[in-house]
C-alpha positions in Angstrom: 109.4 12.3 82.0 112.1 10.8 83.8 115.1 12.9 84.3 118.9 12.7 85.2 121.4 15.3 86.4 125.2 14.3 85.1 128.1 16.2 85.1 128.4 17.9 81.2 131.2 15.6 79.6 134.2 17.3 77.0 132.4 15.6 74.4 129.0 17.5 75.4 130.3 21.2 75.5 129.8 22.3 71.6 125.6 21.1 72.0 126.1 22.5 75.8 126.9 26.1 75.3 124.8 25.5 71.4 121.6 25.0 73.7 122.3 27.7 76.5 122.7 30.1 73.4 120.0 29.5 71.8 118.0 29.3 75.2 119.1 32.4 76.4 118.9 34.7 73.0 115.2 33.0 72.0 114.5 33.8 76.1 115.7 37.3 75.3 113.6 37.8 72.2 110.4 36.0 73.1 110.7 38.4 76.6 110.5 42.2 77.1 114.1 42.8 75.6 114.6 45.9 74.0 118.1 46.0 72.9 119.8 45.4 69.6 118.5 42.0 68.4 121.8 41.0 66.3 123.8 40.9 69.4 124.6 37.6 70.9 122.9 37.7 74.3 125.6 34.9 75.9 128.7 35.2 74.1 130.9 32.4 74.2 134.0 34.0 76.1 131.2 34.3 78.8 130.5 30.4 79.1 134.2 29.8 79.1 135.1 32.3 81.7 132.3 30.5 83.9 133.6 27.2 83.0 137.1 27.6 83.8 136.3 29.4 86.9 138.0 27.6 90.7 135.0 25.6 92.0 133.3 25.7 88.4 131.1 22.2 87.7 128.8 22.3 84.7 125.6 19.4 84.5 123.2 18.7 82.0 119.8 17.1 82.3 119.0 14.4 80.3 115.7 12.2 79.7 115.8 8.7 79.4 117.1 8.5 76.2 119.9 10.7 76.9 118.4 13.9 75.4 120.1 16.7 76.7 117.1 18.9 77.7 119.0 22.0 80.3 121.7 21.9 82.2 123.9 24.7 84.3 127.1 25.9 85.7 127.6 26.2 89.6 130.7 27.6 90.9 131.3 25.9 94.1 133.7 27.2 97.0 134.1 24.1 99.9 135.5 26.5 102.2 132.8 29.2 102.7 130.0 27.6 101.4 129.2 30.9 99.5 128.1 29.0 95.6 127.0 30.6 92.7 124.8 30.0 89.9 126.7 31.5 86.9 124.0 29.4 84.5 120.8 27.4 84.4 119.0 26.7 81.2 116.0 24.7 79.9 116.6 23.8 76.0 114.2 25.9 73.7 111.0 24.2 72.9 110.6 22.1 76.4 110.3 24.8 78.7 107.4 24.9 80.6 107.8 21.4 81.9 109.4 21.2 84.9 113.2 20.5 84.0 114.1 23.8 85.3 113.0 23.4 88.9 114.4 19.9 88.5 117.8 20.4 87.8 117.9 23.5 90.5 116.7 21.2 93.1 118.6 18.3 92.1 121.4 21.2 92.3 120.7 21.8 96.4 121.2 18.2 96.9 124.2 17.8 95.4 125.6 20.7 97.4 124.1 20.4 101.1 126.2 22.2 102.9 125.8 25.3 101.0 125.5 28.3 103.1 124.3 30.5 100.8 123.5 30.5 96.7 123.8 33.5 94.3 122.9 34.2 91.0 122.1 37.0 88.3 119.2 37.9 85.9 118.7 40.5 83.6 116.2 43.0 84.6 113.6 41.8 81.4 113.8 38.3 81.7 110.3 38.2 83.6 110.3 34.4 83.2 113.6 34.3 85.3 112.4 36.3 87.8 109.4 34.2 88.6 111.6 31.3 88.3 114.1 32.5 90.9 111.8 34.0 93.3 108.7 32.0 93.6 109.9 28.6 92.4 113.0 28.3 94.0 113.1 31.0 96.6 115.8 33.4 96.2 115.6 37.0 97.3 116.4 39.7 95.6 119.4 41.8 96.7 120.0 44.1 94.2 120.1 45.7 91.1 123.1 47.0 89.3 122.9 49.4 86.6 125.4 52.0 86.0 124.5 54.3 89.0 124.7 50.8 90.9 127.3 48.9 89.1 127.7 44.7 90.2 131.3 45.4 92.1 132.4 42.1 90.6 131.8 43.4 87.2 132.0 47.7 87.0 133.0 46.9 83.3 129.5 45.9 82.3 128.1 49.3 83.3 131.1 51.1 82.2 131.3 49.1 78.8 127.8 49.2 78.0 127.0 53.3 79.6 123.7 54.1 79.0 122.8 50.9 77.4 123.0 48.6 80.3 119.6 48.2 81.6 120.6 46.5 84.2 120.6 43.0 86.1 118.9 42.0 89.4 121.2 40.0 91.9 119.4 37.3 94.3 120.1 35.3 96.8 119.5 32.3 98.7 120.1 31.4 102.3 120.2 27.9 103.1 119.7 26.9 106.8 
């Protein structure tokens, strides 16, 4: 399969965030989620905050017919070369297939001089972790839950109290 990593177009977002839904709340259900099923796992105000964040750049992957099969959302800051990886997702029904590892590693080369990447996963989302840590190297860092709340976001473990489980931070130094 031949793949392609473009920047995600205005006339993309509506399938865009369709897909990463779907990705994320099928990831959610098929995984060791134990929460309330009928809740939307990404809710739309969070794709837009991420989109509309300084640095933000969204990309899609595409086969050669110009399938959209994954894409993600990199926040990118020029001046520290600290980036982060709000979102990456493969499109439900092709996982498994390497479009994942492509469009992170396509990712690193379109940002060379990053210094270091971050990124977040819920703690149950097994699949992510794997992904993160053995595929593309990250470290873990942390893991916020309300005794350890992510100081970039307290209101998730305040708004959610004893139902946040919780979400593991990584990292990943680039030399």
């Amino acid at each position: 399969m031949s793949l392609r990593l473009l920047h995600v177009e205005e006339t993309d977002l509506l399938q865009f965030k369709t897909d990463m839904q779907e990705a994320f709340q099928l990831g959610a259900m098929e995984g060791d989620y134990d929460g309330d099923t009928d809740v939307q796992i990404l809710p739309d105000e969070d794709i837009e905050r991420s989109l509309h964040t300084e640095g933000a750049a969204a990309y899609k992957a595409v086969d050669e017919d110009g399938n959209m099969l994954g894409g993600a959302i990199v926040v990118i800051n020029e001046v520290t070369g600290e980036n982060h990886l709000d979102f990456l997702y493969v499109k439900h029904g092709v996982q498994s297939k390497g479009i994942g590892r492509f469009i992170w590693f396509e990712l690193e080369k379109l940002y060379p001089k990053t210094k270091v990447w971050r990124t977040y996963t819920p703690y149950f989302e097994k699949r992510n972790i794997h992904f993160y840590v053995n595929v593309c190297r990250f470290h873990i860092v942390d893991y916020y839950n309300p005794r350890h709340p992510d100081p970039a976001f307290p209101e998730d473990a305040e708004n959610e109290g004893d139902d946040f489980d919780g979400m593991f931070g990584f990292e990943k130094r680039c030399f």
